[in-house]
N, C-alpha and C positions, 0 to 999 in steps of 0.2 A: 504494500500500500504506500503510494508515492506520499502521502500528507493525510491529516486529519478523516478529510474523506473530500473524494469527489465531489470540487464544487461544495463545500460541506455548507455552505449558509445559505443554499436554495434552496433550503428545505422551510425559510418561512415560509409559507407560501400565498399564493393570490391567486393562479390558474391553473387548472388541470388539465392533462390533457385526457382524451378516450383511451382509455385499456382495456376493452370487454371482455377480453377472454383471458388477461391474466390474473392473479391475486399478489397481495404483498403481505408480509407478516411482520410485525413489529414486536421486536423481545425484549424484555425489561429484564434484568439479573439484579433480582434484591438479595441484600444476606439473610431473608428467609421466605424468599418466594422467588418462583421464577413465573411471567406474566408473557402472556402471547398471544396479540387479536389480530386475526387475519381477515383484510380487504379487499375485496372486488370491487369493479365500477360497472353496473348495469345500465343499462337505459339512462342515461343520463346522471345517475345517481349514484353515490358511493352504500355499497351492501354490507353488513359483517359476517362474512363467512363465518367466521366460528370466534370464541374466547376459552379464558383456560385460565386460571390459578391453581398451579401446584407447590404446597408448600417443601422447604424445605426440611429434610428431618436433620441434617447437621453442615456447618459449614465445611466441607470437605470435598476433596475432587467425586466420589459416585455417588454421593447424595446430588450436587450440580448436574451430573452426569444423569442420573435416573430423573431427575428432574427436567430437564432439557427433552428427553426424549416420550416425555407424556405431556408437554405440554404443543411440542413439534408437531404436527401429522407428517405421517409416513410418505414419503416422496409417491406421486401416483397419484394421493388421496385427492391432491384439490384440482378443479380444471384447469388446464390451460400452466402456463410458466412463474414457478413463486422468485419473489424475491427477499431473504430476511435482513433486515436492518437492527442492528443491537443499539444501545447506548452505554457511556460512560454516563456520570457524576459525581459532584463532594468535591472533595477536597483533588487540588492537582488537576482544575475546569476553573476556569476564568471568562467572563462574556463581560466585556465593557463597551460602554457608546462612546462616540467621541463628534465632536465640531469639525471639519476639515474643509479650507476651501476648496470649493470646486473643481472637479478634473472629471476626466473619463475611468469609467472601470477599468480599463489597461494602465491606464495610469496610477489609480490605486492603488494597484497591487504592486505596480512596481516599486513604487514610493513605499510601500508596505514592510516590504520584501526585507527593504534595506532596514526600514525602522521600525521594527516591529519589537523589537526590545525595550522600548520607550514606553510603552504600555503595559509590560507584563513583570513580574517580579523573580522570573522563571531566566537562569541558562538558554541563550537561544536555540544552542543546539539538543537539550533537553526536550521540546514541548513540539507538539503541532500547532500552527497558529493560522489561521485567515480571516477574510473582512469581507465586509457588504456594505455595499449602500442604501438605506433605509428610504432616506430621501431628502431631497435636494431643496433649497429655499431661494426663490430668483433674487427675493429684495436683499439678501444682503451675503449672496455669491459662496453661501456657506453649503454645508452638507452634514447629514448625521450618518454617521458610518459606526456599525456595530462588527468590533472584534474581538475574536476569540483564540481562547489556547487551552490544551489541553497537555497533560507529560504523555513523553511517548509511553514510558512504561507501562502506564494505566492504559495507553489503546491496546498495547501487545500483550499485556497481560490477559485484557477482556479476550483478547483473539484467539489465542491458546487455549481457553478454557472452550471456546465454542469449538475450534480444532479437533479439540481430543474429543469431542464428541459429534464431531463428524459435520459441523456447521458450518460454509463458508457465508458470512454472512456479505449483503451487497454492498454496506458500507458500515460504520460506526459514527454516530453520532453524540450529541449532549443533549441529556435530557431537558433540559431547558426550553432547547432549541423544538425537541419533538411537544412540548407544552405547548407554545406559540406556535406552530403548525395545527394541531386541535382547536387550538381557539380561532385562529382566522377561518377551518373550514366546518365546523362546529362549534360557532357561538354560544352563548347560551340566549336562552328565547327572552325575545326583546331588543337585545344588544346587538346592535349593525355592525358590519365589519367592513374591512375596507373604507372607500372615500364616505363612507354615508356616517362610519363611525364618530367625524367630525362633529357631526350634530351634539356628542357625548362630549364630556369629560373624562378626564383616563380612571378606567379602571384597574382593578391590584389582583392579580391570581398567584392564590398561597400555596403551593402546592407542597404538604407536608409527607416527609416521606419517613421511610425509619434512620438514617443518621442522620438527619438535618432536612430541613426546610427552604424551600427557594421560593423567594418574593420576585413575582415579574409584575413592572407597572405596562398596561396599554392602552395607545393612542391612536387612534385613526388607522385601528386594525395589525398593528406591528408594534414589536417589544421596546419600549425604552430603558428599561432598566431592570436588571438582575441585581439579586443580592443574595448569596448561599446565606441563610442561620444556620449554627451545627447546634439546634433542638429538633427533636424530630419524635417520633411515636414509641423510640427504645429508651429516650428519659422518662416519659410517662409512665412505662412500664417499670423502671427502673425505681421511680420513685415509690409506686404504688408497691412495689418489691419491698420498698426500706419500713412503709410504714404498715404495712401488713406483713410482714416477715415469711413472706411464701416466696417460692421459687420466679422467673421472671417469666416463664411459660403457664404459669397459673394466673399470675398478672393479665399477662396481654387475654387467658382467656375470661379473665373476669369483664372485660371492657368491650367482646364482641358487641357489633349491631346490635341493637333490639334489647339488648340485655339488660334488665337491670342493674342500676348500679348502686352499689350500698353509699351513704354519705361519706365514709373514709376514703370510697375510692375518686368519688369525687371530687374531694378535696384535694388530693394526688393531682388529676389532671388539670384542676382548676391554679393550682401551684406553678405547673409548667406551662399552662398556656398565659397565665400572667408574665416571664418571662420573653416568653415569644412573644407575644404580643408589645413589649414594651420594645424589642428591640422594632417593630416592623413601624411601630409608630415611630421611631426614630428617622428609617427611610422615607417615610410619607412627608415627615417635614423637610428632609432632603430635598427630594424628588418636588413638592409644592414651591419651597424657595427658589429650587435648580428651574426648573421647567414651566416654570408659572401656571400650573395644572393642576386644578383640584380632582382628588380620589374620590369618585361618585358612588363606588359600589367595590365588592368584596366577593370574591368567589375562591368556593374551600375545593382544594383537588388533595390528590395522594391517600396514601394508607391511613395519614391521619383526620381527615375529613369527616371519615362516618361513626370514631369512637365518639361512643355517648358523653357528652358536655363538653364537648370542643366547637361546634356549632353555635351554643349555648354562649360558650364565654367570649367567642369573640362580638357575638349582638350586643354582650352586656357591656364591654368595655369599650365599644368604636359607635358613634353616633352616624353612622351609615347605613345601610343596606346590606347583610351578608349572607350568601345562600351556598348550600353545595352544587357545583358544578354535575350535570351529566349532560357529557354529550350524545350519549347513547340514545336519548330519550325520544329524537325526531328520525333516527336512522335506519333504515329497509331493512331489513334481517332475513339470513337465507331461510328455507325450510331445513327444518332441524336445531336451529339452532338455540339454544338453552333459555329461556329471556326470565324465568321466574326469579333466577339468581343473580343477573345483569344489575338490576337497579341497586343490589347492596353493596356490592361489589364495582361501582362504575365509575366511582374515582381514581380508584385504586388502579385501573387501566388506563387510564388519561396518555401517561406516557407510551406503553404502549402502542396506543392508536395513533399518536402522532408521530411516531416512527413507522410505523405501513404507512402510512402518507406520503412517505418518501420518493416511491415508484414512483408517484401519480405527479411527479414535480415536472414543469417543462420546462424551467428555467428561465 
């Protein structure tokens, strides 16, 4: 793999082209799930062939290994030609915007190429790094160009592991990057995208996962701003671990969907989402001063989404609007495909689906 990946920032997207008889599948590698929604584009429309969460039983290569291959279908299985797209994340992923005057995209990169050091905190010859242009402003000859970097380690590592288990994936991505691919072609209902999203104010998508949390702010259909938190859904369980003295796998089963939850544990979660939350209130006054854009609304993605009273505490401490994200909710679904279980679970796939999204990019 010559860089990052192919083109790797085309994957925000705006257009798609027809791909009717292939699919693409997009694989998330959590440290304790592995997640994979495979896409088709029918009749005009994007289909989900199939979803899959299978948890992990231990962090180790054939626990990854048995896990990969029940979450994969069998080569054969779907029509027509797949393509899988993985992600990175955390820690060793960097996505920054930046001001730049105006040039051409050949120009960019060149200019890139050379200073690309200037932006990142990273060894140049350690990381994968590339740029885009978001977009361009006539009255004052400027540009916003979002760039990113990733350590190579962390690509080659993610690729080995899909290797030994027989994956060549079509490229590797940042999950970030597959969040704001979901959001521009699965809005949530109400919210325009693209040029119409003007109309709006920028909205915040939290998408909390299990090491930490990514805060993306957007505007007029495209990301401005990234920020990794390392709070994510293994403090909650961690804490809920200290003050009930049970193991961390009894924790996170006590906080399932739907479940009841006793008042200790809720305090547990109410504890760490006050932290998260103060630090996200920190960005928002960032992001308000930086970009003169007030945060209209608030949409929960990732694995921490749908524990019981994280919902809850962010209504109770943000004077806004805050709902959980499903993009699932308007999308054509093949025959067969599972849907009773989709709606509890359809955060948690966000990423995911915005990496199958990837095929469907035309650049």
């Amino acid at each position: 793999m010559a860089s990052l990946v192919t083109a790797y920032l085309k994957l925000i997207k705006r257009l798609f082209p027809l791909h009717p008889q292939s699919s693409s599948i997009g694989l998330e590698l959590c440290p304790s799930a592995c997640k994979a929604v495979e896409l088709s584009f029918k009749n005009g429309a994007f289909e989900l062939s199939r979803w899959s969460i299978e948890p992990l039983t231990a962090n180790d290569d054939p626990s990854v290994l048995a896990a990969l291959g029940k979450v994969l279908p069998a080569p054969g299985a779907s029509a027509g030609p797949r393509a899988v797209v993985a992600s990175v994340s955390g820690k060793g992923t960097l996505v920054r915007y930046v001001d730049m005057p105006r040039m051409s995209t050949q120009d960019l990169r060149r200019a890139f190429a050379i200073e690309s050091d200037k932006y990142f905190p990273f060894p140049k010859d350690t990381v994968y790094t590339d740029c885009y242009i978001l977009e361009t402003t006539d009255s004052n000859r400027k540009m916003s160009v979002l760039v990113a970097a990733v350590k190579k380690d962390l690509v080659d590592g993610r690729l080995k592991v899909l290797k030994d288990a027989g994956v060549e994936p079509l490229t590797v991505s940042l999950s970030s990057v597959a969040v704001a691919n979901a959001f521009v072609a699965f809005p949530p209902a109400g919210f325009a995208s693209g040029a119409g999203a003007r109309e709006f104010k920028a909205c915040a998508v939290v998408d909390i996962g299990e090491a930490g949390t990514n805060l993306m702010m957007v505007f007029a259909g495209l990301p401005r701003f990234n920020r990794d938190i390392f709070i994510g859904t293994q403090e909650i369980y961690k804490r809920l671990s200290n003050l009930l003295g049970i193991p961390l796998a009894e924790a996170g089963a006590l906080l399932r969907p739907g479940a009841g939850v006793s008042e200790a544990a809720s305090k547990g979660v109410d504890a760490v989402m006050t932290s998260l939350i103060a630090e996200i209130r920190l960005s928002f006054e960032y992001f308000v001063t930086e970009k003169n854009l007030a945060i209209t609304q608030v949409f929960l993605a990732g694995d921490g989404a749908q524990i019981p009273g994280v919902e809850e505490a962010f209504r109770a401490a943000l004077d806004i609007p805050v709902e959980i994200w499903d993009p699932f909710a308007r999308m054509n679904t093949a025959p067969g495909v599972e849907k009773a279980g989709l709606k509890a679970v359809s955060s948690r796939l966000i990423t995911a689906l915005g990496l199958a999204l990837n095929e469907y990019d035309q650049g």
